[in-house]
N, C-alpha and C positions, 0 to 999 in steps of 0.2 A: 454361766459363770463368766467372770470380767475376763477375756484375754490379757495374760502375764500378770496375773496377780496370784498370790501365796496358793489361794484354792484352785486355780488351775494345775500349778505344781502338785500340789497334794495330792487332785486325780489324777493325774501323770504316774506318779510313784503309786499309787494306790494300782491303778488299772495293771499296772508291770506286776504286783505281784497278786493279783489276782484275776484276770479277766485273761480265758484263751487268747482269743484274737489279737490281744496286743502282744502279750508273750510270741507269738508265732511271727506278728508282723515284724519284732524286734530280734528274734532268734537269728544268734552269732554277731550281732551289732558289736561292737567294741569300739566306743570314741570316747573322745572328751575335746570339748568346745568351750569357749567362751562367747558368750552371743549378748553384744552389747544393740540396746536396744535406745535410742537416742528420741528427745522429743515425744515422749510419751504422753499421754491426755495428763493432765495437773504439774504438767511442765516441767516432767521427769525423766531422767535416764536411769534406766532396769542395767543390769548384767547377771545375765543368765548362766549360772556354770553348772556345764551339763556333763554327769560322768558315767558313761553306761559300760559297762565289759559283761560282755557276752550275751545281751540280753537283760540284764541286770543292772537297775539304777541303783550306783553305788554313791552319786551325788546329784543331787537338781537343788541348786540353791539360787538367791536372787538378793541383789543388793541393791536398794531402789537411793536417788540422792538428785537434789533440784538439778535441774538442767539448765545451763550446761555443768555436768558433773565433772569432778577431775578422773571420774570413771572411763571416758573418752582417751587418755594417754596413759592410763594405769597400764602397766605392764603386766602378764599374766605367767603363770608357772608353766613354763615349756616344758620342764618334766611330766607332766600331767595334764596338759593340755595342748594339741595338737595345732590349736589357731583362737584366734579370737577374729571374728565375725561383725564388723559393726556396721548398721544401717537405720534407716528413721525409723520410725513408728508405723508411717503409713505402711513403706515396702517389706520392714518384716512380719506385718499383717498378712499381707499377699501372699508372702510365700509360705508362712505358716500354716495361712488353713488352708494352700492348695489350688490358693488362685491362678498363681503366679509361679512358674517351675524357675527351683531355682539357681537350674545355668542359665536362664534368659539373663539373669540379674547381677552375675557374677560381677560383672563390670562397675556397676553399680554399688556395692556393699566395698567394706573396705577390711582387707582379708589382711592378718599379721600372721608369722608364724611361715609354718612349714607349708606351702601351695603344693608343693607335691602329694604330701601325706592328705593332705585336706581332697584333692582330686581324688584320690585311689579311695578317699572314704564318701564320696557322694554316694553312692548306696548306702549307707550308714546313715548320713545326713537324711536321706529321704525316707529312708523307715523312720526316721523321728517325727520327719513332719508327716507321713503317713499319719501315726498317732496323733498329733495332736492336732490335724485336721478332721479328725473323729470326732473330736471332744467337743459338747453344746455350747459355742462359746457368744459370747455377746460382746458388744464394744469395741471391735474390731476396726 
């Protein structure tokens, strides 16, 4: 399946409520993120809104718009999401499936939002990419 595209999500939320291993790799997870994704192949910008409590995908949505999007300075619901996340295409390849850990990169991404709350959930963060460096992905 293409990395960041609709059918990725679909196995994401499919796998959470049906597949052990991910339910366990995600068990007690509670975040929500916005992970904008910049420069993607066909000269796109993705945002990814990711809302998981307790293990439980209660949103994975994605709003894909030519690049450069005005997706880049959108502001995002602080009440319901803890940070928004933005980086290219290539780098958040890296750290998705696992290449790349992603406090090497911290520096590099460009983080909005609460840095504290966001730190105390890098375990949270990393059981996500745990999953979806699982996942058969291609195009990466």
């Amino acid at each position: 399946m293409k990395f960041l595209s609709q059918e990725m999500l679909d196995e994401l939320k499919k796998r959470t409520e049906t597949d052990p291993a991910t339910q366990k790799t995600l068990e007690g997870v509670t975040i929500g993120v916005v992970l904008l994704v910049t420069d993607c192949p066909g000269n796109e910008d993705r945002a990814l809104n990711v809302d998981i409590t307790d293990g439980k995908v209660r949103g994975l949505t994605m709003q894909v718009k030519p690049a450069p999007s005005d997706l880049r300075t959108a502001a995002f619901d602080q009440d319901k999401y803890i940070g928004k996340i933005g980086g290219p295409y290539s780098l958040i390849g890296e750290v998705l499936t696992g290449k790349t850990a992603v406090i090497t990169v911290l520096d590099k991404l460009n983080v909005e939002g609460d840095f504290n709350k966001l730190a105390n959930n890098l375990a949270g963060v990393q059981s996500v990419i745990d999953v979806v460096s699982a996942l058969p992905l291609v195009e990466v």
